[in-house]
N, C-alpha and C positions, 0 to 999 in steps of 0.2 A: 375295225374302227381304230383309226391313230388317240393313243390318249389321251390328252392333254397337261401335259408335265408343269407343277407348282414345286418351288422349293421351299422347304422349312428349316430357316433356322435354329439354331439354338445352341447355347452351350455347354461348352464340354467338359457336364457334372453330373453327377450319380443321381439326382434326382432328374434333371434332365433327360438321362442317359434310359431311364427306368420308365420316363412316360412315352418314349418312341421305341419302347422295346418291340409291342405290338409290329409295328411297322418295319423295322429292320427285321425283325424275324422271318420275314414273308406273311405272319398269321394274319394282317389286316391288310386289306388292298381295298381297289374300290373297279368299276368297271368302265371307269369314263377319268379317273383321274390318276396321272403317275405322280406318288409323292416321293422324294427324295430331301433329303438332311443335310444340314452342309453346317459345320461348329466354327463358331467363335468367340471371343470372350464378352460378356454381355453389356462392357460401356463399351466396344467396338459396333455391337449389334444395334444397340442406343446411337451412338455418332452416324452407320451407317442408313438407320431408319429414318432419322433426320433427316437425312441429304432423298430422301427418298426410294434407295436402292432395293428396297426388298420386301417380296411381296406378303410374304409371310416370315413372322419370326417372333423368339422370345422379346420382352422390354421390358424394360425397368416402368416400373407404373409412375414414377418422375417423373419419366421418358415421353409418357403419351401427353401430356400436356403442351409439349410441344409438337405432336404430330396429327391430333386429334383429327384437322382437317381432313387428312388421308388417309387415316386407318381407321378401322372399330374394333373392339378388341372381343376376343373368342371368352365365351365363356367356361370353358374348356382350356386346360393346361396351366392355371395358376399356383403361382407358389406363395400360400401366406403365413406371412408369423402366426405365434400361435399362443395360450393362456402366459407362457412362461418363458416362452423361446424367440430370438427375432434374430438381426444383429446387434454386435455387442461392441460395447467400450472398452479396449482392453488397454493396460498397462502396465510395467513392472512392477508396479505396488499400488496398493490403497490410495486414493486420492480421493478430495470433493472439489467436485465442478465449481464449487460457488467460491471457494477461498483463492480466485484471481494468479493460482500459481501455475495453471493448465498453459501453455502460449501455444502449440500446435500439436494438432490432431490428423493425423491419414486419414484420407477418406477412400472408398474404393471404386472411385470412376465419378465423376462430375453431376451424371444424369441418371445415377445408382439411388433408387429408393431407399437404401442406410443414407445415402448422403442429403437427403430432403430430409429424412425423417430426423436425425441429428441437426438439420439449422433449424427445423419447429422446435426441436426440444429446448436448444440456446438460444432463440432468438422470444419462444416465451418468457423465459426465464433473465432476459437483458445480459445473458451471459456472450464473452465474444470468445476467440480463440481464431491462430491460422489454421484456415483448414488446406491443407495439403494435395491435389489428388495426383494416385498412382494406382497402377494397377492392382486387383484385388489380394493377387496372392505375393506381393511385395511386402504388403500393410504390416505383415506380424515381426518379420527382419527388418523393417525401418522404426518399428519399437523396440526389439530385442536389441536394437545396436544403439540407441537412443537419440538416433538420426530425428526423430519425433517425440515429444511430450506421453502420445497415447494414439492409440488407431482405432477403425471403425471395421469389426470383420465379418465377413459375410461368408457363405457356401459351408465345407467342412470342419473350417476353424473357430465355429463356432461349437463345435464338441471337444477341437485338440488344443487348444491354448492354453488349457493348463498343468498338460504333460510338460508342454515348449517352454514354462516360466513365467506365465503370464499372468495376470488379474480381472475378472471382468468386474467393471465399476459401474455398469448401465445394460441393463437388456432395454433393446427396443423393442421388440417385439412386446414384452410384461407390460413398459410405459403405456403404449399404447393400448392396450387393452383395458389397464387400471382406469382411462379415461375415457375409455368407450365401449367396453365390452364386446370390441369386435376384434378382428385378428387383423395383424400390420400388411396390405398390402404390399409384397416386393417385386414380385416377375408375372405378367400377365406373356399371352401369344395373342398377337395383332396379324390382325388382315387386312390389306390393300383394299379399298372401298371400288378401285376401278376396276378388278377382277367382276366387280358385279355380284348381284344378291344370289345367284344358283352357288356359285364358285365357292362364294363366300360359305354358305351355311355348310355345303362340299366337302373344305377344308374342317369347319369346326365337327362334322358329323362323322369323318374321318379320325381326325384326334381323340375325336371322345374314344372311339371306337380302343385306338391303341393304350391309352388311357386303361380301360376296362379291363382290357386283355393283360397288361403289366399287371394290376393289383389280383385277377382270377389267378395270375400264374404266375406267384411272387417270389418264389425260388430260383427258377428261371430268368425271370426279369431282374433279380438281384444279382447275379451271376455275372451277366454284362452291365449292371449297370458302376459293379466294383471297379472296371476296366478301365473307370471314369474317377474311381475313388480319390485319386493323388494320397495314396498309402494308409483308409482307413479300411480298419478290421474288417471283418464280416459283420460284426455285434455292431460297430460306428457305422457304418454302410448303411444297416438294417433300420438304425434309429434316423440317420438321416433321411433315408425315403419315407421314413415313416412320417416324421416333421414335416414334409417336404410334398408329399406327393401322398393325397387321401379324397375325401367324398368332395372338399373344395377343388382340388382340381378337375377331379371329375365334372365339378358344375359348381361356378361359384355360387349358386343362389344367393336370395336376398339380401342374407350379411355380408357375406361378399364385397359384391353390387354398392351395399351402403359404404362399404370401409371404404373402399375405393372412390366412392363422391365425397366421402367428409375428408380423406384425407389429401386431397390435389385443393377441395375448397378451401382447407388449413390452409396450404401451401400458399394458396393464390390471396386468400386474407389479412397473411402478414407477407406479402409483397415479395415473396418469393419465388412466384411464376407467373409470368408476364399476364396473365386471365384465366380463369375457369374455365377450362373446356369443355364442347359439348361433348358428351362421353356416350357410346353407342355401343351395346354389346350385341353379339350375334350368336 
């Protein structure tokens, strides 16, 4: 029987890298579906999803408010901030947002849940600033050169910024939780709704699967997934999958589920995403 081949995006990061271990390895297959991986950086995956090109892939949970009509998202593979840790504000020194001397801010991709989650946090607060965007791993060189006031970082620079010289002045991830007790959604994996409901649950029964097999086999699955590190340690690697990739990715239940409706309904309440979307997990 010819397979049926689905690809999966996602990008090329150590916690990424750590939940398709299973699958690159050969340990997880399926008998009716050939899955295959294909990287790129995740406001390209966001721009791309948009236009509707792929069937499955990482996203920005920004992101799906604008695709909601065509995807539903897996409950399976997510990455969410956490008690203490999210994206960060960082800058050359100590500064407060409120004393009007901030004028622009990097942002790390347009449809990048840091870059939602920072205009909820300025635009409760009446605070303005230019937000700038450029690629994720640009953000920390367009503040160490003072090309920008401050920047918004996400992926590993949220552990090395303060080797680099840096300040962090805001965790997202902590805001968000001080206000809701739940953790900041950032990266969910979406599925094509026109694959159909077999395909669909297919895909997410598949991930889980690789999912499972990275954290039973965490030594192994850390090994490739440093490959992806862009030069952290072993001991940074370790902490980032650990932030990154745990029992919510495995299955966001409930909390999840709710962070994820309160925080696109924030967005859409103060008029920063064109409507609420209906939101559909599989």
């Amino acid at each position: 029987m010819t397979k049926r081949r689905i690809v999966i995006h996602h990008s090329p990061d150590a916690d990424d890298a750590f939940m398709f271990y299973g699958l690159v390895s050969g340990a997880v297959s399926d008998a009716e579906y050939e899955i295959e991986h294909a990287l790129s950086d995740i406001e390209s995956l966001n721009q791309r999803t948009r236009r509707g090109e792929l069937e499955v892939t990482a996203l920005s949970v920004h992101a799906y408010a604008f695709v909601a009509d065509h995807y539903a998202i897996l409950r399976t593979g997510a990455s969410m901030g956490g008690v203490d840790y999210g994206p960060r504000l960082v800058a050359r020194e100590a500064f407060d947002l409120g004393d009007g001397e901030l004028r622009s801010i990097a942002i790390p991709g347009e449809l990048t849940s840091a870059a939602l989650a920072l205009r909820i946090y300025l635009k409760e607060r009446d605070l303005s600033a230019e937000l700038v965007n450029m690629n994720f791993d640009k953000v920390q060189d367009a503040v160490l050169s003072g090309a920008v006031d401050a920047g918004v970082i996400i992926h590993e620079g949220q552990l090395t910024h303060t080797r680099d010289g840096l300040v962090s002045n805001l965790d997202l991830g902590q805001w968000w939780w001080e206000q809701t007790r739940l953790p900041l959604p950032l990266g969910v994996n979406v599925v094509q709704r026109s694959l159909g409901q077999p395909a669909m649950q297919a895909v997410s029964r598949i991930l889980r699967a690789s999912v499972e097999y990275g954290l039973a086999h965490r030594r192994e699955a850390l090994e490739y997934a440093l490959s992806y590190g862009r030069g952290l340690s072993v001991e940074d690697a370790d902490k980032f999958v650990s932030m990154y990739v745990n029992e919510r990715t495995r299955d966001l239940g409930s909390e999840g589920m709710e962070s994820i409706q309160k925080f696109l309904r924030r967005g859409a309440d103060l008029k920063l995403l064109p409507a609420m979307p209906q939101i559909d997990f599989v």
